[in-house]
PLY file of the C-alpha trace (Angstrom):
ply
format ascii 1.0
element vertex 115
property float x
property float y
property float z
element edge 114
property int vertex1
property int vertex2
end_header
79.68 99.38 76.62
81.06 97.42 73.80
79.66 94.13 72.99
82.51 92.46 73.98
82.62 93.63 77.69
79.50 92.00 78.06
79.96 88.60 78.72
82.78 89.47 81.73
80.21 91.72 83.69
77.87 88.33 83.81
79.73 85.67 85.92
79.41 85.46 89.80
82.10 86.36 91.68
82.66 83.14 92.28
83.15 82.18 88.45
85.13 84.88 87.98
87.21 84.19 91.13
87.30 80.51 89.24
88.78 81.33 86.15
91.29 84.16 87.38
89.63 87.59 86.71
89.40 88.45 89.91
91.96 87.25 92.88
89.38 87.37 95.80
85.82 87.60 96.58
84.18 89.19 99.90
80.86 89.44 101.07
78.24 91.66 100.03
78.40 94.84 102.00
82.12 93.73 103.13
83.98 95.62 100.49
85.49 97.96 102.41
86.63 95.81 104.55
88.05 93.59 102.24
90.19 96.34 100.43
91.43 97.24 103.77
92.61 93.82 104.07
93.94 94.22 100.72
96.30 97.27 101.41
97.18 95.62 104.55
98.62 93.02 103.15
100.58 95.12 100.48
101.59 97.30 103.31
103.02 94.36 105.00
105.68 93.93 102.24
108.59 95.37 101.25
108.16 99.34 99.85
110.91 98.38 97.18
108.49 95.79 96.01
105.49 97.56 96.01
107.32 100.29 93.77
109.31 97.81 91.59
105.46 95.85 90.77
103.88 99.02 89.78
106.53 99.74 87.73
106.47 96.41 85.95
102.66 97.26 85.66
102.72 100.57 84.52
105.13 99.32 81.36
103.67 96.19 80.74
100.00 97.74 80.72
99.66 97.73 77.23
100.89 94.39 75.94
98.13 91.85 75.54
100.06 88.79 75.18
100.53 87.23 78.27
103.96 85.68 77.25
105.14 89.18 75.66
104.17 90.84 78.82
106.45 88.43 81.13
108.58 88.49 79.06
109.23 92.09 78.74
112.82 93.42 79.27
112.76 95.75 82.36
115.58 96.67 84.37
113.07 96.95 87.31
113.54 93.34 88.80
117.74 93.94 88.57
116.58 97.12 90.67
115.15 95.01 93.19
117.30 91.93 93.40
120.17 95.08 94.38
117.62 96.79 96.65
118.61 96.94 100.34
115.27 95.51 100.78
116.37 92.37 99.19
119.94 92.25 100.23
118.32 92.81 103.85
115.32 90.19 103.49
117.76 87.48 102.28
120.21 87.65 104.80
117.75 87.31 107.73
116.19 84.96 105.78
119.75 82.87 105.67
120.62 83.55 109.22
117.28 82.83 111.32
114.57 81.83 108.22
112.51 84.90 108.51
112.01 88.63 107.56
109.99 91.32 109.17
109.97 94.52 107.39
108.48 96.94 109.68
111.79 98.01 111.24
112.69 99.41 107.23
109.12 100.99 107.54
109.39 102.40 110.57
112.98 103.90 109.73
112.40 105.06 105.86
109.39 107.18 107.90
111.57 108.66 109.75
113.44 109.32 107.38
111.22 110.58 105.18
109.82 112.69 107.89
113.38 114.39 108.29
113.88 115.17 104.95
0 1
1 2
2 3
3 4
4 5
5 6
6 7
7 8
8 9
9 10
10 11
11 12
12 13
13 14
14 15
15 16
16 17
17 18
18 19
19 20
20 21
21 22
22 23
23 24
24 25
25 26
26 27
27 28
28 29
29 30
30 31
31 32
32 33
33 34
34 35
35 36
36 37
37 38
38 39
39 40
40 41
41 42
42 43
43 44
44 45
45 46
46 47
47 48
48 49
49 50
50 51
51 52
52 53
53 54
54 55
55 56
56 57
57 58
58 59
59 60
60 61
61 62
62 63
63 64
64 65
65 66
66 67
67 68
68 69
69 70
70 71
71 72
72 73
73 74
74 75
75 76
76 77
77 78
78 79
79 80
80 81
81 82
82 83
83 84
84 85
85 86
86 87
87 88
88 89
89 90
90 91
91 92
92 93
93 94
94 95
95 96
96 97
97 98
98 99
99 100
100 101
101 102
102 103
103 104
104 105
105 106
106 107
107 108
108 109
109 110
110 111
111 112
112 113
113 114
């Protein structure tokens, strides 16, 4: 372990939580659960998005700069914004002010299933 890695294995979750190097704690012996949780609640959005963040991820992972990493040109978010996910979620969103994707889900398995 390099010196440097030291002081971020020593704060409490909670410290860590605190100052943004982790986004949740859970329990000790709950981790399991709370990962489930986790991919639950990724599950529970669009598949488009899911893809599109990883993406971002994936070509942003080695930028260190914060503001260079935002900034990054990607043509992943004009990907999304012309998604049918997002043409989809926005117009049930304008019509009735919600969105449920599982019907997408439930079809793109099919789907994929038929293939």
């Amino acid at each position: 372990m390099s010196p440097a890695s030291g002081p971020w294995l020593t704060y409490f979750p909670s410290e860590a939580q605190a100052y943004g190097l982790v986004n949740r704690v859970v329990d000790a012996g709950t981790a399991l659960d709370g990962a489930r949780d986790l991919a639950a609640e990724i599950l529970d959005g669009s598949p488009t998005s899911v893809r599109i963040s990883l993406q971002v991820m994936d070509e942003t992972r080695g930028i260190a700069d914060v503001v260079d990493a935002v900034t990054h040109p990607t043509s992943a978010f004009d990907d999304l914004m012309t998604s049918e996910d997002a043409i989809e979620g926005m117009t049930a969103f304008a019509q009735n002010g919600n969105f449920c994707m599982e019907t997408r889900k439930i079809n793109s398995g099919i789907a994929e299933l038929t293939r």
